[in-house]
N, C-alpha and C positions, 0 to 999 in steps of 0.2 A: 111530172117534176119531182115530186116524192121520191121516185125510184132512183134519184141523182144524188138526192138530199146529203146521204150517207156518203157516197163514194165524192163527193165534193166538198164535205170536212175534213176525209182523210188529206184529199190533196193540200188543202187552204194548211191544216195544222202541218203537213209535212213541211211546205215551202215553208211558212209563220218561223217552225223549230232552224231550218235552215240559216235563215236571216239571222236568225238570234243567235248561231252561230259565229258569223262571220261580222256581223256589226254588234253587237253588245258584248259577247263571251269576250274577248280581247280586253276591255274594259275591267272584265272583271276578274282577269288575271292574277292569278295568286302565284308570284315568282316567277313568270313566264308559263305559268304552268294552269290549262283551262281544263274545263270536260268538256262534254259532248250533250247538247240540246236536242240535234239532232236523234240521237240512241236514246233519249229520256222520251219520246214522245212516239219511236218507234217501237218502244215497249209498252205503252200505253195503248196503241193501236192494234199490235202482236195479242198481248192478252185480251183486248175487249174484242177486237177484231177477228183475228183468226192468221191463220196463212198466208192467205192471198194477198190480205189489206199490209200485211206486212211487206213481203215479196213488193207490192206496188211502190210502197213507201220507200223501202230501200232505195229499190233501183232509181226512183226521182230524186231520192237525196245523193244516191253516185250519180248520175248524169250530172247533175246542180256542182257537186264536186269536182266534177272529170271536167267540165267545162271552165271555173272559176279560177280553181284553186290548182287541179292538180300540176306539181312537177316532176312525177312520176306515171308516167304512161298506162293508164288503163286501170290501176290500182284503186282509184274508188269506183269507178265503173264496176267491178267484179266484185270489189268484198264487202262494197255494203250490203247487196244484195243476198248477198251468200249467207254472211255474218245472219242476217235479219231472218232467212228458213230457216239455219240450224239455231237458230234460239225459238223458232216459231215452233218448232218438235220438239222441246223441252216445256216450252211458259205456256202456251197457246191451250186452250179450254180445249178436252179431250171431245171427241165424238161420242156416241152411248158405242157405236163400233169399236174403235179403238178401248175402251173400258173393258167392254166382256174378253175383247184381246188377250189382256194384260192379265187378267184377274185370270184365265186358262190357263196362260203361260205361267205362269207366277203358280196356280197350283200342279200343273205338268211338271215343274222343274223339281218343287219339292215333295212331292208323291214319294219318290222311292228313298228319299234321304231319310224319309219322317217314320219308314219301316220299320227302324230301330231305335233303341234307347237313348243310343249313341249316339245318333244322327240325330234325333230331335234335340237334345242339349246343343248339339254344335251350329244347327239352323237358327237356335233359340236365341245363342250369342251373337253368331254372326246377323241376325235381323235385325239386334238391338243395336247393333256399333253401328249398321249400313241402313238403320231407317230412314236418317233426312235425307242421304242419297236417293234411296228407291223412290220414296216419295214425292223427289224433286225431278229424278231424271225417268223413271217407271214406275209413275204413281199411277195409280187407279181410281180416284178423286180429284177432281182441282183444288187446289191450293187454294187459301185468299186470294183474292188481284193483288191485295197491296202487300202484300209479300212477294209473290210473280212479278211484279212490274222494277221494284228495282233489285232485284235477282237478275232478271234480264238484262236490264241497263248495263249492270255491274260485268254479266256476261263477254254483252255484245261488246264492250269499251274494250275488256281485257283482251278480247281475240285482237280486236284491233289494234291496239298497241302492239301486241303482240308479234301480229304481222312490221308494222312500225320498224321494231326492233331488230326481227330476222334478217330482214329486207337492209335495215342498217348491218348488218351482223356481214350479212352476203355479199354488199357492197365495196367493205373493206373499210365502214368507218370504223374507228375507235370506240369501243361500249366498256362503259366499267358500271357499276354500282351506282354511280349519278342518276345513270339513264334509266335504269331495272326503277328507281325509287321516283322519279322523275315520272314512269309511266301507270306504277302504283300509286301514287296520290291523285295523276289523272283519271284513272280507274273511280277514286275513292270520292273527286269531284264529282264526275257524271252521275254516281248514286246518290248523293246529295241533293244536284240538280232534278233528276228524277224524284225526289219525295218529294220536294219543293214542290213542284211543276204536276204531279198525278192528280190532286184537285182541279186544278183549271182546266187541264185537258179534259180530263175525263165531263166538268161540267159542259165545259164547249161542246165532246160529243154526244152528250145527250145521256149520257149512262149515269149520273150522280142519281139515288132513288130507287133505278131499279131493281127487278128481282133478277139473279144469276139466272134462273132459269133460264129467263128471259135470252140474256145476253148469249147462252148457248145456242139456242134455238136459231140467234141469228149471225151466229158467229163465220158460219161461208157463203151470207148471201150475196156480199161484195164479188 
């Protein structure tokens, strides 16, 4: 029963974040304008979890979607899922593999630039401007969680709107500047939601306390 434990929180909190979607977010509408419960809890899972637990989340929260809500064919079926890996290769706690990776590649690339004078001032600068990047999108250490978790949020929302938009764009509805600012504050709600909400999740899964190590170690037993 223990060996369920795990993978029967992620579900419980998936569906939980789901509901709280579709029955409470509408309530708490600001101008017609909600975030995403669902994305705040999937990144709570994605970082303490890993890949996998992510990928499973998703695609329960597109199914839950695809079946309820959607009016558009197949659209949360596909991109929550999607959405949920490519943020789980960004936020998601690295392997010790994936580490010495990075840390090769990273000094592979700058080996021959660093040969000269000139080239080490220009790597110097250019490291300084593109640090939060590297270290967010090809870092070599994990992040805090609670920096990772609504970085993610913020991620996951924005692609999705995103899509949102295009999808409105390709349609042939009318987009002006309402709608760009309309899906930026939904953006800027889900992050909110997400800080909000990273304590309880996180206590409900059991990880308030421990040590990271820890949480690496079990990050793809799901």
């Amino acid at each position: 029963m223990r060996i369920w434990k795990r993978p029967l929180k992620v579900v419980v909190l998936t569906i939980l974040s789901y509901l709280i979607d579709v029955c409470l977010m509408p309530r708490l509408a600001i101008s017609g304008i909600t975030g995403s419960a669902s994305f705040a809890a999937i990144s709570v899972i994605t970082v303490c979890y890993g890949r996998k637990a992510a990928f499973c989340s998703g695609a329960i929260i597109g199914i839950l979607m695809e079946t309820m809500l959607s009016s558009v064919p197949v659209l949360y079926l596909v991109s929550y899922p999607i959405i949920s890996m490519l943020c789980a290769q960004w936020f998601a706690d690295l392997t010790d593999r994936q580490r010495e990776r990075r840390k090769l590649a990273r000094a592979g690339q700058e080996a021959p630039v660093m040969s000269s004078r000139f080239g080490a001032l220009v790597v110097k600068h250019l490291m300084n401007g593109m640090d939060v990047v590297r270290r967010l999108f090809r870092r070599e250490e994990n992040l805090n969680p609670y920096l990772r978790i609504p970085l993610c949020a913020m991620t996951s929302s924005a692609i999705m709107n995103a899509v949102f938009l295009i999808y409105g764009y390709a349609s042939g509805f009318g987009l002006d500047w309402t709608h760009l600012m309309r899906s930026v504050m939904a953006v800027v709600y889900t992050v909110v939601i997400a800080l909000v909400m990273t304590f309880p999740y996180r206590w409900y899964l059991g990880l308030l306390g421990r040590k990271r190590a820890r949480w690496r170690n079990e990050a793809e037993a799901i």
